[in-house]
Chimera marker file (.cmm) of the C-alpha trace (Angstrom):
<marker_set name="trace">
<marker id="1" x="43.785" y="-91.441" z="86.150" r="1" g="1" b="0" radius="0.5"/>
<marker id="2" x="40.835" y="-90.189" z="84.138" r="1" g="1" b="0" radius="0.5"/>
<marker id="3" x="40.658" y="-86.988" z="83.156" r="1" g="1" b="0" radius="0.5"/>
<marker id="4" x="38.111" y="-84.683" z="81.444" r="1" g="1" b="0" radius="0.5"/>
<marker id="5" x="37.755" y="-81.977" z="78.632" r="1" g="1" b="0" radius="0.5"/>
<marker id="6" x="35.653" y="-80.100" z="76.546" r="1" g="1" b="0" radius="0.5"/>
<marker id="7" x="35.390" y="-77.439" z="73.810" r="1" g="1" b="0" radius="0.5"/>
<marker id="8" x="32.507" y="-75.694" z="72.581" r="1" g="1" b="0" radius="0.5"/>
<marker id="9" x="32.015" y="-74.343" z="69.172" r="1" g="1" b="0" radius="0.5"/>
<marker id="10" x="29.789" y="-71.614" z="67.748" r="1" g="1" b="0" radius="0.5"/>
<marker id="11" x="28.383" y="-73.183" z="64.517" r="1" g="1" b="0" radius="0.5"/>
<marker id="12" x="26.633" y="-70.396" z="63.806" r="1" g="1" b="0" radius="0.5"/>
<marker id="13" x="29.853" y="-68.029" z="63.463" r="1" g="1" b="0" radius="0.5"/>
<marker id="14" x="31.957" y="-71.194" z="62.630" r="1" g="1" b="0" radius="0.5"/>
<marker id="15" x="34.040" y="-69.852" z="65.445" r="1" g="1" b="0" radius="0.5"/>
<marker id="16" x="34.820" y="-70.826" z="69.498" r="1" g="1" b="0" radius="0.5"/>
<marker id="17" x="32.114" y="-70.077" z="71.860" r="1" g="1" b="0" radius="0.5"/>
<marker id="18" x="34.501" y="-68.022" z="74.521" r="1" g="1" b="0" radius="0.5"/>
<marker id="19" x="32.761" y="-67.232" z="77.673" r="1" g="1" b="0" radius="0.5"/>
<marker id="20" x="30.618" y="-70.407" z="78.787" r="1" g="1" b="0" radius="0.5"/>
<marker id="21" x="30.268" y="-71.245" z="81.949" r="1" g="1" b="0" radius="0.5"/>
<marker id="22" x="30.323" y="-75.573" z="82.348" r="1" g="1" b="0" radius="0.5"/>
<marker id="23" x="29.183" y="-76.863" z="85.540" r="1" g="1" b="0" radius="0.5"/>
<marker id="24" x="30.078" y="-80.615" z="86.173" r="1" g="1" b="0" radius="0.5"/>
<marker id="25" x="28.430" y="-82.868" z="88.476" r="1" g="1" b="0" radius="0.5"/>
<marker id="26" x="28.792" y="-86.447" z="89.423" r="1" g="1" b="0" radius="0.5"/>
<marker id="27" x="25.366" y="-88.190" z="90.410" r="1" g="1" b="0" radius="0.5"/>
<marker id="28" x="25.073" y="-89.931" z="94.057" r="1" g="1" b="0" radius="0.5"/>
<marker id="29" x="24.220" y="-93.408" z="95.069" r="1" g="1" b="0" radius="0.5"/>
<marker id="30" x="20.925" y="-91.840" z="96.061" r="1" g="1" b="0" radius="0.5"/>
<marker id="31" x="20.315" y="-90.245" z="92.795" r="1" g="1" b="0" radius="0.5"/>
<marker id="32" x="21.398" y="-86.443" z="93.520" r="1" g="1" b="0" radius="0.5"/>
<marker id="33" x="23.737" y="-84.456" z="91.925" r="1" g="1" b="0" radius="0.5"/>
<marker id="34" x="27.108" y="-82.686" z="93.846" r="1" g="1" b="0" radius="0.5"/>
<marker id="35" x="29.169" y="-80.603" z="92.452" r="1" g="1" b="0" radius="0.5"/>
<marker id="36" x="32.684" y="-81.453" z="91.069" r="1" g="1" b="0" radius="0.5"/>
<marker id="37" x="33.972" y="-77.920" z="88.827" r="1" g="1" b="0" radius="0.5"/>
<marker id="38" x="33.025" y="-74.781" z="87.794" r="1" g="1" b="0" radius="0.5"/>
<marker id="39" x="34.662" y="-73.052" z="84.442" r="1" g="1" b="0" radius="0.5"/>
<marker id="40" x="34.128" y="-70.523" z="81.952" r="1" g="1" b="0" radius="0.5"/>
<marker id="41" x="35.538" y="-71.352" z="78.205" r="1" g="1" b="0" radius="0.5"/>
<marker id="42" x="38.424" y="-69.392" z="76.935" r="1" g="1" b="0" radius="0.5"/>
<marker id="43" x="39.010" y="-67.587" z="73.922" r="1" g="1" b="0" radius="0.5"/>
<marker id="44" x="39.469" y="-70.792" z="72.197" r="1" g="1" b="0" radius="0.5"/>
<marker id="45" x="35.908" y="-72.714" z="73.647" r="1" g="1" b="0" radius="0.5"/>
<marker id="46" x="38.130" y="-74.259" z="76.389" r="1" g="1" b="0" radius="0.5"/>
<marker id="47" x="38.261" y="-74.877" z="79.293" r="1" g="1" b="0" radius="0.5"/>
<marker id="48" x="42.178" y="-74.920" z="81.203" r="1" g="1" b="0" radius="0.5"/>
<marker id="49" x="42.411" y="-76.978" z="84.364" r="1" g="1" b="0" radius="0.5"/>
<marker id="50" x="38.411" y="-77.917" z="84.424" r="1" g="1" b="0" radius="0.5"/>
<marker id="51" x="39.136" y="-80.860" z="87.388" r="1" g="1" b="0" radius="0.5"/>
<marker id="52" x="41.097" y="-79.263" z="90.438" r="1" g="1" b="0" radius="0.5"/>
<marker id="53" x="44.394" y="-80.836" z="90.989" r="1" g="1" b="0" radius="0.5"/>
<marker id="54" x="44.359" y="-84.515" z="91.655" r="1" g="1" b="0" radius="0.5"/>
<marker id="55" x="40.751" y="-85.058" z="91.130" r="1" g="1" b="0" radius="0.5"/>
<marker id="56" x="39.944" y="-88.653" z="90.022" r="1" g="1" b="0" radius="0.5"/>
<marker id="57" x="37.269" y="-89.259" z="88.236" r="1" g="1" b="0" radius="0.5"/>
<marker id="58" x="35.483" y="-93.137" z="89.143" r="1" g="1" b="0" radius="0.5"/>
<marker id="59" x="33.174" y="-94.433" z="86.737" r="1" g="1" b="0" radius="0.5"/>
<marker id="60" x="30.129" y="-93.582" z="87.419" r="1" g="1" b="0" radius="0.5"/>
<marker id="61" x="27.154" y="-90.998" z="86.042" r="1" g="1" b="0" radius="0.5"/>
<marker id="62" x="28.227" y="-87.404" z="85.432" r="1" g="1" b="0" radius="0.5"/>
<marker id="63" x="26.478" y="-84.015" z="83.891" r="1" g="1" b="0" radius="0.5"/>
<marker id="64" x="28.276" y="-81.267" z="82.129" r="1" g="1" b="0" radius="0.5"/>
<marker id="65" x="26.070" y="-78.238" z="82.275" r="1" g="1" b="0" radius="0.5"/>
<marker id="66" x="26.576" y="-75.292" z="79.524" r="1" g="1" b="0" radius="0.5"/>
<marker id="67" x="25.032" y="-71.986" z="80.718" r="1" g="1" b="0" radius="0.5"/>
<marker id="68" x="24.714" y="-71.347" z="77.390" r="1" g="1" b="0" radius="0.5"/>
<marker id="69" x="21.787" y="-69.077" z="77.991" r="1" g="1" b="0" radius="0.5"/>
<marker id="70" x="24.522" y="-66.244" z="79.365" r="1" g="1" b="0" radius="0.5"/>
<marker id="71" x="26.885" y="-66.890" z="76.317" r="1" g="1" b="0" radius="0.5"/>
<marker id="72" x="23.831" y="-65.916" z="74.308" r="1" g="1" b="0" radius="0.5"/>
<marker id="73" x="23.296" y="-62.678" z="76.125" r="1" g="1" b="0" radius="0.5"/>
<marker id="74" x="26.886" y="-61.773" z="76.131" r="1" g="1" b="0" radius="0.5"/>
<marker id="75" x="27.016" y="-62.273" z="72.092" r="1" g="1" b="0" radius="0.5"/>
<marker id="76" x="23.699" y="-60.162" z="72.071" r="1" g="1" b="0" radius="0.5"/>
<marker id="77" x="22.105" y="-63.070" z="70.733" r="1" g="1" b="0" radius="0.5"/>
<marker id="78" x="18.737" y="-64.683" z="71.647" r="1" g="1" b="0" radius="0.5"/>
<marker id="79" x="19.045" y="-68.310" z="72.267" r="1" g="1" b="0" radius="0.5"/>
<marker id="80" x="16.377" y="-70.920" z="72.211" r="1" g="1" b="0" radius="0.5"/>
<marker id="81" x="17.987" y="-72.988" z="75.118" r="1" g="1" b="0" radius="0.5"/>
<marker id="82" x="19.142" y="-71.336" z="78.248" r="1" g="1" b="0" radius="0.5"/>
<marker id="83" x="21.432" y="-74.545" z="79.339" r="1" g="1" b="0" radius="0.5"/>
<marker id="84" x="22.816" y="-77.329" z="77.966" r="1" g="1" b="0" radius="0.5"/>
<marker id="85" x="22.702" y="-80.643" z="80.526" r="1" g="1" b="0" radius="0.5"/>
<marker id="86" x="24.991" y="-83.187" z="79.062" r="1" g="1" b="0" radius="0.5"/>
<marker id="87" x="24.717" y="-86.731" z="80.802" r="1" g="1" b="0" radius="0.5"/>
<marker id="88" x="27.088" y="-89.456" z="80.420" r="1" g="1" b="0" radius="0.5"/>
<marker id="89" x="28.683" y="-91.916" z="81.925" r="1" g="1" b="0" radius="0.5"/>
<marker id="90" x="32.427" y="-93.177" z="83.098" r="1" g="1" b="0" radius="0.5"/>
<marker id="91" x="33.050" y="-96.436" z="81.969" r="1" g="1" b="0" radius="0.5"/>
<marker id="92" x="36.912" y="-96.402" z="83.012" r="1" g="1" b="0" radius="0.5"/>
<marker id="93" x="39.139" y="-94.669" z="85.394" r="1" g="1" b="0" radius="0.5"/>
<marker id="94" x="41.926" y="-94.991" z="83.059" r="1" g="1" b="0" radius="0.5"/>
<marker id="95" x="40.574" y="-93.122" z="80.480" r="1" g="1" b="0" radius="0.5"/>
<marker id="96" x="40.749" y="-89.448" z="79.014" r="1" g="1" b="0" radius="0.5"/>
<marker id="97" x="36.944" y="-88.430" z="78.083" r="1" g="1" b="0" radius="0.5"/>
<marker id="98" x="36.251" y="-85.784" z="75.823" r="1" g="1" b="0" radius="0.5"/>
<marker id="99" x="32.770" y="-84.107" z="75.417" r="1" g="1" b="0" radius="0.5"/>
<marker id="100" x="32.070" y="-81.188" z="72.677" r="1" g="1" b="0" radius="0.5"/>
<marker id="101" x="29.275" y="-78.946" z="72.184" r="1" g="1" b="0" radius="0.5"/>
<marker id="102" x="28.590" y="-77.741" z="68.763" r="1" g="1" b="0" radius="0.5"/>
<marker id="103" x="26.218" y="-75.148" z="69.726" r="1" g="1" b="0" radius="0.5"/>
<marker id="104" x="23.737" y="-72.513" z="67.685" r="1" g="1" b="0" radius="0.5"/>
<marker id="105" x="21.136" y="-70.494" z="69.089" r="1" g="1" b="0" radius="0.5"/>
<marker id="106" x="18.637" y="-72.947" z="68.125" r="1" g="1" b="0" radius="0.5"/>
<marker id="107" x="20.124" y="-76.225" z="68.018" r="1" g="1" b="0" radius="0.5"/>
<marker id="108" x="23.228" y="-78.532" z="69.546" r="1" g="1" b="0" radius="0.5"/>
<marker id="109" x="25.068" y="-81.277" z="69.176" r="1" g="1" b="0" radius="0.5"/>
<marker id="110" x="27.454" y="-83.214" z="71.452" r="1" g="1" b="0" radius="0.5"/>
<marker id="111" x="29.116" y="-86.752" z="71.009" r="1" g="1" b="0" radius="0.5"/>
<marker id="112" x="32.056" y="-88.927" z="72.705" r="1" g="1" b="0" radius="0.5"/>
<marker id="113" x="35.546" y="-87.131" z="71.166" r="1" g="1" b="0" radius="0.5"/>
<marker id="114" x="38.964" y="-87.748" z="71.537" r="1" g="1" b="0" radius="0.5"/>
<link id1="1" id2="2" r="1" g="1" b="0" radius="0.2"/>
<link id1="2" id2="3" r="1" g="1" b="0" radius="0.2"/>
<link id1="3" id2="4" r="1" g="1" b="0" radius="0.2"/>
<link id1="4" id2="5" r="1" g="1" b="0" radius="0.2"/>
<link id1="5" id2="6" r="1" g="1" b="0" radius="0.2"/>
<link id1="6" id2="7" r="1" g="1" b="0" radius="0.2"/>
<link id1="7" id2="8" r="1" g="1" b="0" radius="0.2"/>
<link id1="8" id2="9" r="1" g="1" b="0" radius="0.2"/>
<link id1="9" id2="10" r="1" g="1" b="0" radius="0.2"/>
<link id1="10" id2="11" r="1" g="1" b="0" radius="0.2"/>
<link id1="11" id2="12" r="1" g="1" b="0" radius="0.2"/>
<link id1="12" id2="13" r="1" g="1" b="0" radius="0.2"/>
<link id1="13" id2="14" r="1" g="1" b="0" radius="0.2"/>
<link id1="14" id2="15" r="1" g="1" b="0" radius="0.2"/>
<link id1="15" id2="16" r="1" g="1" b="0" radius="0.2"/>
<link id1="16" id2="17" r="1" g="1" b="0" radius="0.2"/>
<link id1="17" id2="18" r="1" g="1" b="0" radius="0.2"/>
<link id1="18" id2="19" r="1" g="1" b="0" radius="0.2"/>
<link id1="19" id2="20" r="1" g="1" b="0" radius="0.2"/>
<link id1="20" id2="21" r="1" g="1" b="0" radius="0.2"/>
<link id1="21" id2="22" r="1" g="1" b="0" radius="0.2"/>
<link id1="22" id2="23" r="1" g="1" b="0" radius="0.2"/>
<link id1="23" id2="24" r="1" g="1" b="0" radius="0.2"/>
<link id1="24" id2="25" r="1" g="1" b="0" radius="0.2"/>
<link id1="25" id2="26" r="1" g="1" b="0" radius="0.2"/>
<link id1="26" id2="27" r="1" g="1" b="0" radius="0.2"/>
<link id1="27" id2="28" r="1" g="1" b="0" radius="0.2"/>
<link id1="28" id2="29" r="1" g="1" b="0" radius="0.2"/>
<link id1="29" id2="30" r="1" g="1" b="0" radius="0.2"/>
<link id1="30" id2="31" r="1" g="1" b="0" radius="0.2"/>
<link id1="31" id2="32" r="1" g="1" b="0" radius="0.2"/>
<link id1="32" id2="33" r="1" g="1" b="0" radius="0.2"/>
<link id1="33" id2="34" r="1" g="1" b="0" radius="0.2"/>
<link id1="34" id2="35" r="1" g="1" b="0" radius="0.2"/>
<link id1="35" id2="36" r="1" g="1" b="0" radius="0.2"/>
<link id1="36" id2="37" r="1" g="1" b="0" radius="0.2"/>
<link id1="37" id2="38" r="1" g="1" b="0" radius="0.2"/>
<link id1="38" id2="39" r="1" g="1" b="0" radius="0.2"/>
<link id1="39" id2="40" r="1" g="1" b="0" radius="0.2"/>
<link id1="40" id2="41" r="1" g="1" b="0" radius="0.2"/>
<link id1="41" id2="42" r="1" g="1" b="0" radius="0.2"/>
<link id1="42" id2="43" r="1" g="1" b="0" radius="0.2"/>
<link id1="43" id2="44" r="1" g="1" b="0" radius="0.2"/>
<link id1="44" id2="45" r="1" g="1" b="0" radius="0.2"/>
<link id1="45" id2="46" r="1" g="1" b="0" radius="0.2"/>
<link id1="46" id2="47" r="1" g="1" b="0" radius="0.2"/>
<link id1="47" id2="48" r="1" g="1" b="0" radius="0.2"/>
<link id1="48" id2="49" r="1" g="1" b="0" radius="0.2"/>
<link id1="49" id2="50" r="1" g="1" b="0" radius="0.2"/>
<link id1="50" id2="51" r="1" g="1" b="0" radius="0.2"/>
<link id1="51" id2="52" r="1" g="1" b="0" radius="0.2"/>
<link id1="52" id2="53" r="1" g="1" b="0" radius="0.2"/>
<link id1="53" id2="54" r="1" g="1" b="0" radius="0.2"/>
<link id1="54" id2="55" r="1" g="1" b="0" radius="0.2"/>
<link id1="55" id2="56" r="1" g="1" b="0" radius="0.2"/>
<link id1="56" id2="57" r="1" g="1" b="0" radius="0.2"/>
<link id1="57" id2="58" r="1" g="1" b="0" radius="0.2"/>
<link id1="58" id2="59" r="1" g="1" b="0" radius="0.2"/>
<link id1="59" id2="60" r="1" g="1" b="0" radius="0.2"/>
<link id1="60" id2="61" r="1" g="1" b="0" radius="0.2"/>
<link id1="61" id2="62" r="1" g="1" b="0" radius="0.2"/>
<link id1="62" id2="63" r="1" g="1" b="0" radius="0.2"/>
<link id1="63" id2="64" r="1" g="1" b="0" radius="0.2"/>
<link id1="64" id2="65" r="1" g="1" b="0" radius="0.2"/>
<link id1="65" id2="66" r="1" g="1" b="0" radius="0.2"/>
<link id1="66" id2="67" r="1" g="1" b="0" radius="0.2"/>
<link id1="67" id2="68" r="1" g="1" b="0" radius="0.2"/>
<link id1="68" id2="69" r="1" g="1" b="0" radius="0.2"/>
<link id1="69" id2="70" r="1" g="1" b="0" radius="0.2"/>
<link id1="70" id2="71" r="1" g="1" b="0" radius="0.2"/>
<link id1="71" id2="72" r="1" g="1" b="0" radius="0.2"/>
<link id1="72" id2="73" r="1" g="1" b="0" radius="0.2"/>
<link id1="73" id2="74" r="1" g="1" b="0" radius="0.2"/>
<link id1="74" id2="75" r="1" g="1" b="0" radius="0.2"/>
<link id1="75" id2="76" r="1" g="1" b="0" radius="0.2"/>
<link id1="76" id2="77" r="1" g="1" b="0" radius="0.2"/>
<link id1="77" id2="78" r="1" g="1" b="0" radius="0.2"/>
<link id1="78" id2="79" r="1" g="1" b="0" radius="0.2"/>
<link id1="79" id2="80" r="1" g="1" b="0" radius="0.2"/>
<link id1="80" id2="81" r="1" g="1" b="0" radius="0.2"/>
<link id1="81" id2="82" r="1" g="1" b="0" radius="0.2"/>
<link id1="82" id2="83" r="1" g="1" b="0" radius="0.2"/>
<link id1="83" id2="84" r="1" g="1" b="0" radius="0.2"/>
<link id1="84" id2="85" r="1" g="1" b="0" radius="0.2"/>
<link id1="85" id2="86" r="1" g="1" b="0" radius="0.2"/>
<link id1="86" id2="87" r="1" g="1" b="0" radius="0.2"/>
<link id1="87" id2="88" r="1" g="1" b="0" radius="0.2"/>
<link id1="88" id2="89" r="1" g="1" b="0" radius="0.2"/>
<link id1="89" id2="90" r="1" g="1" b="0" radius="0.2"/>
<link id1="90" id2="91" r="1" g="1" b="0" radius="0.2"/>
<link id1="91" id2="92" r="1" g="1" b="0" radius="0.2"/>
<link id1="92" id2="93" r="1" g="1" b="0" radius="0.2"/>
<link id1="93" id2="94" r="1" g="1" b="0" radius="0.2"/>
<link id1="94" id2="95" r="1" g="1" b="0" radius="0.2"/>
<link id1="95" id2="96" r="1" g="1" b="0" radius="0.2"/>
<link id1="96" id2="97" r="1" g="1" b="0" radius="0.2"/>
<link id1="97" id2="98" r="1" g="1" b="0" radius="0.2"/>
<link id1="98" id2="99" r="1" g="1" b="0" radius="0.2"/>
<link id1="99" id2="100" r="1" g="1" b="0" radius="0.2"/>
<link id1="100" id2="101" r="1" g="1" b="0" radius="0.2"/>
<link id1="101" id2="102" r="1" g="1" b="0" radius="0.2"/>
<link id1="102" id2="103" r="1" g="1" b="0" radius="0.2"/>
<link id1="103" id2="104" r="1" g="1" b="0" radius="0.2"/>
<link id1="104" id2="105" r="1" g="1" b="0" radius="0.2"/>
<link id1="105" id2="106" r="1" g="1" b="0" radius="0.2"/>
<link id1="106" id2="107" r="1" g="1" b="0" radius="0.2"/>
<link id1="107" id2="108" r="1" g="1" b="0" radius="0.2"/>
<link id1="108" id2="109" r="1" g="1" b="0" radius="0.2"/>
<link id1="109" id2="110" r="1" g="1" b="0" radius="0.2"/>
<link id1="110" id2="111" r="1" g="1" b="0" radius="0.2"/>
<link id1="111" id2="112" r="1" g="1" b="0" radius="0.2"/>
<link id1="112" id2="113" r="1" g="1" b="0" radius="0.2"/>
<link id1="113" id2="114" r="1" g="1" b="0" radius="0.2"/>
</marker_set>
């Protein structure tokens, strides 16, 4: 079964970015986007229990949102980006998928982890 994870990190303090909400999505046949999983990242930039129980994930297209606009707020920071869409897609059922944010207020980077 596939499952899914992510972590975000605060470059900026070198630190976890605790308190982000993620939205996933998976994208239609007909090109929409529904709703999969809500979360908010721990004190570690985590996110516990992301898919709800038994959730498979089929390959397909998917989008990770980070509100990273609130995190900013929260921090009493001002941010240059508001959200983060991440798109990617699901080659395998099988397999575990990883995707990071590396995050500042005026910059971000994301890739394919472990």
């Amino acid at each position: 079964m596939s499952t899914l994870s992510t972590h975000v990190l605060d470059t900026q303090s070198g630190r976890p970015a605790a308190g982000v909400p993620i939205t996933l999505e998976t994208q239609t046949s007909s090109g929409e986007w529904r709703e999969l999983a809500r979360g908010t990242t721990n004190a570690d930039g985590r996110v516990r229990d992301f898919l709800p129980a038994g959730t498979r994930l089929e390959p397909g297209t998917y989008r990770m949102t980070f509100h990273t606009g609130e995190y900013f707020r929260a921090n009493s920071l001002k941010g240059f980006y508001p959200y983060v869409p991440v798109v990617f897609e699901l080659a395998s059922a099988e397999e575990h998928y990883h995707v990071p944010l590396l995050l500042s207020p005026f910059g971000f980077s994301t890739y394919r982890g472990s």
